[in-house]
C-alpha positions in Angstrom: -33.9 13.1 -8.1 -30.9 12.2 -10.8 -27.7 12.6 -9.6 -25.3 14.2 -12.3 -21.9 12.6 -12.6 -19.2 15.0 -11.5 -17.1 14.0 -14.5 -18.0 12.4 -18.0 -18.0 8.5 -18.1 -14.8 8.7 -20.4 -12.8 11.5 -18.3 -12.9 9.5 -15.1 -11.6 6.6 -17.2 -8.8 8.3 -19.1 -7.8 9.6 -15.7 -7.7 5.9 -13.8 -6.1 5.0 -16.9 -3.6 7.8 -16.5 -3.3 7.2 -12.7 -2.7 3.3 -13.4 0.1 3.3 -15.5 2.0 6.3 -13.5 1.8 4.0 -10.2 2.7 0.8 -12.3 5.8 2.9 -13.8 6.7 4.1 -10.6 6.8 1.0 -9.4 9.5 -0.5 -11.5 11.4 2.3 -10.8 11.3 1.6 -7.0 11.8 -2.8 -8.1 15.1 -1.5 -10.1 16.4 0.6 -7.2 15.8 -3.2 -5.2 17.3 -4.7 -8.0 20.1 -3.1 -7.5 21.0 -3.0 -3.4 20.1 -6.6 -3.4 23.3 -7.4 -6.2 25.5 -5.3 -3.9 24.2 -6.7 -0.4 22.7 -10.2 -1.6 24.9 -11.1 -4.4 23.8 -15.0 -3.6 20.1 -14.0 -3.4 18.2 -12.2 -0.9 17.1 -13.9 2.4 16.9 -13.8 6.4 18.7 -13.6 8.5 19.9 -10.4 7.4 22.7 -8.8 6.6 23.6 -5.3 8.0 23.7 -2.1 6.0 26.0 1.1 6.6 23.8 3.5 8.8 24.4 5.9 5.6 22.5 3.3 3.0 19.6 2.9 5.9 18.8 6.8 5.5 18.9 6.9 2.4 16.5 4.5 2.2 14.3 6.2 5.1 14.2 9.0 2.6 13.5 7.2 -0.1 10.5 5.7 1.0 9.4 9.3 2.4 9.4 10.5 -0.7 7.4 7.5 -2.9 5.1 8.6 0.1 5.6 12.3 -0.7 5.0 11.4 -4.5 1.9 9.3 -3.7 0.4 12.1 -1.5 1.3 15.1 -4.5 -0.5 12.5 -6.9 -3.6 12.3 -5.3 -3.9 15.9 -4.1 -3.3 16.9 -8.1 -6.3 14.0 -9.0 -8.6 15.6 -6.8 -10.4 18.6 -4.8 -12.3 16.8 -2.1 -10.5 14.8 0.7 -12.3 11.9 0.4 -11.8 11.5 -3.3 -7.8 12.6 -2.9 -7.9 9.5 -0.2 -9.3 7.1 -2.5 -6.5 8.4 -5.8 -3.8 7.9 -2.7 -5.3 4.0 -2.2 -5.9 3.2 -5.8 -2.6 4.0 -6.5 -0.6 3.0 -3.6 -2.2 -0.5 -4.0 -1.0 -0.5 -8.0 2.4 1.0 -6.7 2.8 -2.3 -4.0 1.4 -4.8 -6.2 3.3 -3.9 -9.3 6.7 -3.6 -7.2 6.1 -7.1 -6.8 5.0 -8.2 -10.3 8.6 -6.3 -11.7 10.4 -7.7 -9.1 9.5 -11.5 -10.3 9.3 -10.5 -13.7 13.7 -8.7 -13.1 14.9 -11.4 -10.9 12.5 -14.1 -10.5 11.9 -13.1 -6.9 9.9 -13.8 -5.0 9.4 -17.8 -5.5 6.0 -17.6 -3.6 3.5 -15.2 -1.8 4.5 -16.7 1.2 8.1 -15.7 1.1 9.6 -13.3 3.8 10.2 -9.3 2.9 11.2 -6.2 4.2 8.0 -3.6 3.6 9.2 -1.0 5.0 11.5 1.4 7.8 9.0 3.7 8.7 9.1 4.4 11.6 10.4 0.3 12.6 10.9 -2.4 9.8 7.9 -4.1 8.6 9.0 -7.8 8.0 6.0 -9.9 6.5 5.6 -12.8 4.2 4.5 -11.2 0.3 1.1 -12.0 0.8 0.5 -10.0 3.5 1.7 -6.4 1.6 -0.6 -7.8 -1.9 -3.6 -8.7 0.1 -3.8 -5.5 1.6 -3.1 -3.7 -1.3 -5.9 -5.5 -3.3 -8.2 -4.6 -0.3 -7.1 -0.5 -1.1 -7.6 -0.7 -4.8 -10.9 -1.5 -4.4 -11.6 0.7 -1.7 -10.3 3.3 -4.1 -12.1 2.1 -7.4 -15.1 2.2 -5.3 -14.9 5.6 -3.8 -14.4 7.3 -6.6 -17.1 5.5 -8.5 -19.9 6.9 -5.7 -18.0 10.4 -6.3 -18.8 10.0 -10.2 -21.8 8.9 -9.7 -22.5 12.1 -8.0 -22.5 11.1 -4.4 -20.7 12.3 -1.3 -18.7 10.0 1.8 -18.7 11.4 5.4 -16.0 10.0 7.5 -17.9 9.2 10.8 -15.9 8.6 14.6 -17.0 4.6 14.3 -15.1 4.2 10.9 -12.1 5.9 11.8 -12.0 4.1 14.9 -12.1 0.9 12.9 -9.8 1.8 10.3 -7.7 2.8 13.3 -7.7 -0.5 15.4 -7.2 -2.2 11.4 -3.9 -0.5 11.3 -2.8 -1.4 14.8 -3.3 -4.7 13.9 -1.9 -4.9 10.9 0.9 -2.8 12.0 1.5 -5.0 14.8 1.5 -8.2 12.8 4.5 -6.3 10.8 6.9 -5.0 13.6 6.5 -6.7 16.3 9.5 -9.4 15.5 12.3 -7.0 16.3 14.7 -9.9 16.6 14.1 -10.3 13.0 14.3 -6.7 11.7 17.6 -5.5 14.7 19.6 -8.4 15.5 19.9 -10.3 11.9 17.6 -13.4 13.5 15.1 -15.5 11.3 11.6 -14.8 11.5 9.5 -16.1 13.4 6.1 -17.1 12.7 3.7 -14.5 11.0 0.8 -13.6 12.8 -1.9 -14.3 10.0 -4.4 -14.0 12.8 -4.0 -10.2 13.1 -3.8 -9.3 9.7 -6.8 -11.5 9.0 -8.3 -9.4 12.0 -7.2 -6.0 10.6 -8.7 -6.7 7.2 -11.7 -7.6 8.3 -11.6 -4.3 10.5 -10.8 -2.6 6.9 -13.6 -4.3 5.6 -16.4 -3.1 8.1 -15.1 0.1 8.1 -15.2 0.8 4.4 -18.6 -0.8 4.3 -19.6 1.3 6.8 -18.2 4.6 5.4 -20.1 3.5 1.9 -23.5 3.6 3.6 -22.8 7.7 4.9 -23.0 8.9 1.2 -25.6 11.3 0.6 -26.6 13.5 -2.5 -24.6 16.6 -3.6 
C-alpha cells in the first residue's frame, strides 16, 4: 500500500519555513528584552554571583516566560490538528526559539564568550542555572525530534505515545531538570556556581534519545 502525504511536498515546507522565521523573530524579541535588564542590572557585564532583583521585576519576568510558553503552545495548536504533530510544531520551534535567543544575544552584545559560560534559563517553577551548552544541546535534540515527527506525519504515517516512552521522556526531564535546579545556593543566595552536572544531562539526553527512538518505531499507517 502507498501512503499519501497529508500535505503537498511544498505546503509542509512553506509552513516550516513560516514556523522558522516566527520562532527566530521571536527570539530576538525575547534577546532585546535581555538586552535590556542586563544594561540596567549588569551595567559592567552580566555574571555570577548575582545580583538581586526587586520582587516586582522577578514577576514580571515569571510572566513573561509564561507567556513565550503560552505563545509557543497557541503556535503549535494553530500548525496542527493531531497531538502528536502540535507536539512536534511546539519542539521545532521552541528549539529555534532557544537557539536563536542565543545567536542574537552574541550577535547584540557579544555574549556569551563560550558555550560553556553560566546562564539563567529560566524561573519556572525554580531558576534553571546551566552553562549555554546545556540549553543549545537540548534544543538541537527537539528540533530534530520535531523535523522528524512531522516528516512521518507527511509521509502519511501515525505516532502512538506508549507508557515506556513517556516514562523515559519522564525520567529525561528529571534529570535534566535536576542538573538545572539543584544549585540553589547559586540561583537564592547570590553564590557562584558550582560545578555542572554534565553527567545528568548526558544521562537525560540519552533518555530523550531512546525514547524518541522508541516512539518512531509505534507509527502505523493512516
Amino acid at each position: 500500500m502507498t501512503l499519501q502525504p497529508s500535505l503537498p511536498k511544498t505546503a509542509i515546507l512553506k509552513k516550516i519555513s513560516w514556523l522558522a522565521a516566527f520562532s527566530i523573530s521571536m527570539a530576538y524579541v525575547e534577546s532585546a528584552v535581555v538586552v535590556y535588564l542586563r544594561a540596567i542590572y549588569f551595567p559592567e557585564g552580566f555574571a555570577f554571583p548575582l545580583k538581586p532583583f526587586a520582587d516586582n521585576i522577578i514577576i514580571f519576568e515569571l510572566f513573561r516566560e509564561l507567556a513565550t510558553l503560552i505563545i509557543l503552545v497557541s503556535l503549535a495548536v494553530l500548525a496542527a490538528r493531531k497531538p502528536v504533530e502540535r507536539s512536534a510544531w511546539f519542539l521545532f520551534c521552541f528549539g529555534l526559539w532557544d537557539i536563536f535567543y542565543y545567536v542574537w544575544l552574541k550577535a547584540l552584545i557579544n555574549w556569551p564568550s563560550s558555550i560553556f559560560e553560566w546562564d539563567i534559563l529560566f524561573l519556572i517553577p525554580l531558576p534553571w542555572i546551566a552553562p549555554v551548552i546545556a540549553p543549545v544541546s537540548i534544543s538541537l535534540l527537539l528540533i530534530t525530534f520535531g523535523v522528524l515527527i512531522i516528516y512521518q506525519g507527511h509521509k502519511g504515517y501515525d505516532l502512538r505515545l506508549t507508557l515506556l516512552t513517556f516514562a523515559l521522556a519522564l525520567a529525561g526531564t528529571a534529570f535534566i531538570l535536576f542538573s538545572f535546579m539543584h544549585d540553589t545556593g547559586a540561583a537564592f543566595h547570590q553564590q557562584t556556581p558550582v560545578a555542572y552536572m554534565y553527567e545528568f544531562l548526558i544521562i537525560g539526553e540519552l533518555l530523550y534519545a531512546a525514547a524518541f527512538f522508541m516512539f518512531l518505531r509505534t507509527r502505523r499507517e493512516h
